[in-house]
C-alpha positions as CSV (number, residue, x, y, z in Angstrom):
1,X,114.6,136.5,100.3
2,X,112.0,133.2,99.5
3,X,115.0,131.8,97.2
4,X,116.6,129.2,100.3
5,X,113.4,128.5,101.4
6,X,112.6,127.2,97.5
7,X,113.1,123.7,97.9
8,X,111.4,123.5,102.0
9,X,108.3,125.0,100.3
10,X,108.3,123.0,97.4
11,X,108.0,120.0,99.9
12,X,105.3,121.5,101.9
13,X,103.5,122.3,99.3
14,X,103.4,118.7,97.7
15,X,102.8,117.3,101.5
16,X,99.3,119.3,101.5
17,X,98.2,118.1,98.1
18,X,97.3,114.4,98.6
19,X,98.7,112.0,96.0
20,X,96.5,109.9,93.7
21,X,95.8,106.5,94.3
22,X,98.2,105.9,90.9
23,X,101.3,108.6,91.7
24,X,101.3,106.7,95.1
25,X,101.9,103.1,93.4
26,X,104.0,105.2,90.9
27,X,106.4,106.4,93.7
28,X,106.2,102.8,95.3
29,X,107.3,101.4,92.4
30,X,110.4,103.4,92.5
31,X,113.5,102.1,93.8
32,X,115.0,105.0,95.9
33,X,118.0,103.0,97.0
34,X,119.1,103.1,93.6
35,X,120.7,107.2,93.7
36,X,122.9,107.6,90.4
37,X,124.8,110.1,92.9
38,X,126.1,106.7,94.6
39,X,127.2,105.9,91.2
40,X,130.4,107.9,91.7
41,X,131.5,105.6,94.6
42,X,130.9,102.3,92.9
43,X,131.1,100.2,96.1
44,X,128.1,102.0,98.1
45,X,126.0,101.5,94.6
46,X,126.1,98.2,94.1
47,X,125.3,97.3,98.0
48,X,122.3,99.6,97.5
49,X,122.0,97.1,94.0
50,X,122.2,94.1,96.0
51,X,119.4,95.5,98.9
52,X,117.0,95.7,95.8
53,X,117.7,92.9,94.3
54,X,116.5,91.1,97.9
55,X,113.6,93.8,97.5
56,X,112.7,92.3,94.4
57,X,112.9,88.6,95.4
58,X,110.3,89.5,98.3
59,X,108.3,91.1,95.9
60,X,108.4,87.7,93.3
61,X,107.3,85.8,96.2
62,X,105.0,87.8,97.5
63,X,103.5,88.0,94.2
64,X,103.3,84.3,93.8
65,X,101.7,84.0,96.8
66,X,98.6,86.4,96.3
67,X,98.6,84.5,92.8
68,X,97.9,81.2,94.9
69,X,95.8,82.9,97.2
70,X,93.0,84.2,94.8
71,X,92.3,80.5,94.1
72,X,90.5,81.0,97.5
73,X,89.6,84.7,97.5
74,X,88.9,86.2,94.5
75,X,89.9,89.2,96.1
76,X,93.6,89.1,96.1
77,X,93.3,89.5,91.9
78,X,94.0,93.5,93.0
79,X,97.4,92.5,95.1
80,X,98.4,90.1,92.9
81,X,98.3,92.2,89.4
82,X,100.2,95.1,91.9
83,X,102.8,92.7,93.4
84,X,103.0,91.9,89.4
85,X,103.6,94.8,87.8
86,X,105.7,96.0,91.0
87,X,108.4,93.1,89.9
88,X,108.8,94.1,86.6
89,X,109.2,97.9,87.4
90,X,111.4,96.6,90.0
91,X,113.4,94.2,87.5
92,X,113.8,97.3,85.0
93,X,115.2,100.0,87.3
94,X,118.2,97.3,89.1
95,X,119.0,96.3,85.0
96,X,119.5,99.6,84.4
97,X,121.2,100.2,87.4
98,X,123.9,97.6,87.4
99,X,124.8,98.5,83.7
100,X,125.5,101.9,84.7
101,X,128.0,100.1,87.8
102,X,129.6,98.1,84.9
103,X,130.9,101.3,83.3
104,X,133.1,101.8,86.1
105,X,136.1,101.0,86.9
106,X,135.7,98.5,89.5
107,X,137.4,95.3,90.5
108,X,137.4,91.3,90.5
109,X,135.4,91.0,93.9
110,X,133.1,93.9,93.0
111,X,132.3,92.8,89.3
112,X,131.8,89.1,90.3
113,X,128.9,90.8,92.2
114,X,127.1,92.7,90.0
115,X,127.4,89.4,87.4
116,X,125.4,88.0,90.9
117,X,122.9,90.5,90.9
118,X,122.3,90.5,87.1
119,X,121.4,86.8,87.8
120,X,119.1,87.7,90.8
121,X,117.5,90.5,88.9
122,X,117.2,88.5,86.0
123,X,115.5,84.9,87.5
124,X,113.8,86.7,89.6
125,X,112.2,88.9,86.9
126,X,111.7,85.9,85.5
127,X,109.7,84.3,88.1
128,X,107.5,87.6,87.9
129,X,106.6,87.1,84.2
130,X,105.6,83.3,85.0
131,X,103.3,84.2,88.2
132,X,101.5,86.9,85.3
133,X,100.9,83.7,82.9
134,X,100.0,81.8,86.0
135,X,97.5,84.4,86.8
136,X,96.0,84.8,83.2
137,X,95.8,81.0,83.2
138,X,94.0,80.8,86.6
139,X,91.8,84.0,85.4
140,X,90.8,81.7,82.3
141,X,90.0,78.7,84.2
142,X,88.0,80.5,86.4
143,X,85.8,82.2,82.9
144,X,85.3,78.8,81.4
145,X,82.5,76.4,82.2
146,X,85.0,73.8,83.9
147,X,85.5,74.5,87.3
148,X,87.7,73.4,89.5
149,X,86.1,71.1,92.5
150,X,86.9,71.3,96.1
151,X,89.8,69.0,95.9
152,X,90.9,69.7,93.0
153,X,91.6,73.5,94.5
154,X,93.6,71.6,97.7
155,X,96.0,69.8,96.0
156,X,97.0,72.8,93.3
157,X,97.7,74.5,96.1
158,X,99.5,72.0,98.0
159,X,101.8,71.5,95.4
160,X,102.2,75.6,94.5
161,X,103.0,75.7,98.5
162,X,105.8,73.1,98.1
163,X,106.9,75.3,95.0
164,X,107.1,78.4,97.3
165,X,109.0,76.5,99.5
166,X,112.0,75.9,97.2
167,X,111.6,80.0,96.0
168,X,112.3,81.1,99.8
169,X,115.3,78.5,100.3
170,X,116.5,80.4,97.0
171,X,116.0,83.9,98.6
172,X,117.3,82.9,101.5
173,X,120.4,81.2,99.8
174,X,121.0,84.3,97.6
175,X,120.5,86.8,100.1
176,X,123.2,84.8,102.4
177,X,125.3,84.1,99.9
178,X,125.4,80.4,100.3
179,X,126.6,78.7,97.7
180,X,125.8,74.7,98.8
181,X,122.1,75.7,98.9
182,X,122.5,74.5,95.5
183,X,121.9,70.9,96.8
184,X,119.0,71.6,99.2
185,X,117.5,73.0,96.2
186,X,118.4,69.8,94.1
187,X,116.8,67.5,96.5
188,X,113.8,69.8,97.2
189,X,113.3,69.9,93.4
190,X,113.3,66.3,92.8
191,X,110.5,66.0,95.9
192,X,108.4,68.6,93.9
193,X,108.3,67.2,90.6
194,X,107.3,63.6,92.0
195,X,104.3,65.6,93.9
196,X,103.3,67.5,90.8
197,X,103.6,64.1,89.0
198,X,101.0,62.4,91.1
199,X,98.8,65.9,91.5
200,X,97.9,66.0,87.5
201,X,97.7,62.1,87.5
202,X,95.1,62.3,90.1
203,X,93.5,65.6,88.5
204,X,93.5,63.8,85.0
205,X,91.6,60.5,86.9
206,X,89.4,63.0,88.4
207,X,88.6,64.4,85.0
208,X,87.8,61.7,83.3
209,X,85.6,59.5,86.4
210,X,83.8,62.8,86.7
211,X,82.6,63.2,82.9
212,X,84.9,66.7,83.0
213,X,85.7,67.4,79.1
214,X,89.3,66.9,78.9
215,X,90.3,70.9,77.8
216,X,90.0,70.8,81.8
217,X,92.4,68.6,82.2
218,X,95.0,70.5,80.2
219,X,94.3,74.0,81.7
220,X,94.9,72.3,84.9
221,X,98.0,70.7,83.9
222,X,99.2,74.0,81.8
223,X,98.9,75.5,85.2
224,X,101.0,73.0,86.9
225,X,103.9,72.9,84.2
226,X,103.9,76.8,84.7
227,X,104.6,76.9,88.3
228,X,107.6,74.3,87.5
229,X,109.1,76.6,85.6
230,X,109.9,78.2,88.6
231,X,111.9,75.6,90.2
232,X,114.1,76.1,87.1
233,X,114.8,79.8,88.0
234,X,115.8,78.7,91.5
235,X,118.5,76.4,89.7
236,X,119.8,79.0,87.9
237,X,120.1,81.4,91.1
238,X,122.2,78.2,92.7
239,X,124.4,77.7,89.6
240,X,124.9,81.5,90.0
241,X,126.1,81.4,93.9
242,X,128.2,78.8,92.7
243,X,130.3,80.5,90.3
244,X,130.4,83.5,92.9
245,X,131.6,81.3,95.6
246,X,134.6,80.1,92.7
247,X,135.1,83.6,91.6
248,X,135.2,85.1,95.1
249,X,136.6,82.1,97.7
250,X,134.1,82.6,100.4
251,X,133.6,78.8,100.4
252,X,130.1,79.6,102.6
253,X,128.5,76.9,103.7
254,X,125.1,75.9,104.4
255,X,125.6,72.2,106.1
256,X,128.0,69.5,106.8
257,X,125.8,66.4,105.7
258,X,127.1,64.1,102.8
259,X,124.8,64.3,99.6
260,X,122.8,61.3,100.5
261,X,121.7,61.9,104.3
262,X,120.6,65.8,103.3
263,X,118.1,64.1,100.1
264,X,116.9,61.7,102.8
265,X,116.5,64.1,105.2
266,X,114.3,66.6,102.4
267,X,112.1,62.8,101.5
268,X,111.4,62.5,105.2
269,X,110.0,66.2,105.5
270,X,108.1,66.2,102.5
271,X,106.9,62.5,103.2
272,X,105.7,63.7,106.7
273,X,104.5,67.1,105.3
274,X,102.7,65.9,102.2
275,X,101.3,62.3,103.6
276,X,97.8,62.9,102.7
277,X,99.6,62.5,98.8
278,X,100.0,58.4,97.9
279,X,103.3,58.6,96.9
């Protein structure tokens, strides 16, 4: 009689058993979108493929963020190893997802799109791994006897909020499919280089007027060339829209401005935004 009722009381039952602090990251680590029954209808997969993938970009910059944060509150060390470990969980799951997609028997449009995502999910796992060195780095520098001074803490973090600055444009260009974010990105790139350029000059002239020892200056510098390395996973998210835009023809597009008034326009911003730098 109980027998159709099996699966209604199985539910109740687990709703009046609270869930450990760990089986509830556990179950918010899990990609639900990602149904293997979906598999069967290859086109409803991989647009529940392509809303993870998006997950797992917010989840990369979130990360980053809480990374950059704990330079101010020591507290966020809790979110930021979460967000962390959430990313790579994340990364597995849509890997294993979109090889499953492959097997099918899908066409041009739809495997030019899962090449996409494999890019996403790959870059963007990528991006996860380097905020975990950043945050073993920073985690270091905070253990050792060199601290970091007042200003040295502003400009790191002026120059990781530029950084996050080109990772959104990325999300944003990969969510929307825009192909010609490619030379935003370029141009934003070039501006963030020149500002990390003059950040670990100035640290380095900080180091050595202040009597610092020098392993200072190449923790702080390590941490710097780190975060770059994220700039180079948003170029290799562009060059991915672009061959999707070639494969596909949607041609999207994200302005009309020649080359050289969009890189003037990006110098402007970030010579208004990041004055307080001697460029």
């Amino acid at each position: 009689m109980w027998l159709p009722l099996s699966n209604v009381i199985v539910r109740l039952a687990q709703k009046s058993i609270p869930l450990s602090e760990k089986e509830k990251q556990d179950q918010a680590n899990m990609l639900t979108m990602l149904d293997e029954n979906l598999l069967a209808t290859p086109g409803l997969a991989i647009e529940q493929a392509d809303r993870a993938v998006t997950l797992l970009s917010q989840t990369v910059g979130d990360a980053f963020r809480a990374t950059v944060a704990l330079r101010n509150d020591p507290e966020q060390l809790g979110q930021a190893q979460l967000l962390i470990e959430r990313s790579h969980r994340y990364q597995e799951q849509i890997d294993n997802y979109l090889v499953q997609i492959s097997s099918h028997d899908i066409g041009e449009k739809e495997r030019a799109k899962v090449t996409l995502l494999a890019a996403g999910s790959t870059e963007f796992g990528r991006m996860g791994r380097v905020a975990e060195r950043i945050l073993g780095m920073q985690r270091d520098f905070a253990g050792s006897e060199e601290q970091l001074t007042e200003e040295d803490r502003r400009e790191i973090i002026l120059i990781s909020g530029a950084i996050s600055e080109v990772m959104q444009l990325t999300f944003n260009g990969f969510t929307a499919r825009i192909p010609n974010v490619s030379r935003t990105i370029r141009y934003y790139t070039e501006e963030v280089m020149a500002l990390g350029d003059i950040v670990k000059k100035r640290f380095i002239q900080r180091v050595h007027s202040d009597g610092r020892q020098r392993t200072a200056g190449s923790q702080f510098t390590n941490i710097c060339y780190a975060e770059e390395q994220l700039i180079d996973c948003c170029d290799m998210i562009s060059e991915a829209l672009i061959r999707y835009d070639r494969e596909t023809g949607d041609h999207q597009q994200i302005n009309s401005v020649s080359d050289e008034e969009l890189r003037n326009q990006v110098h402007e911003f970030f010579r208004d935004k990041y004055e307080q730098l001697e460029r």
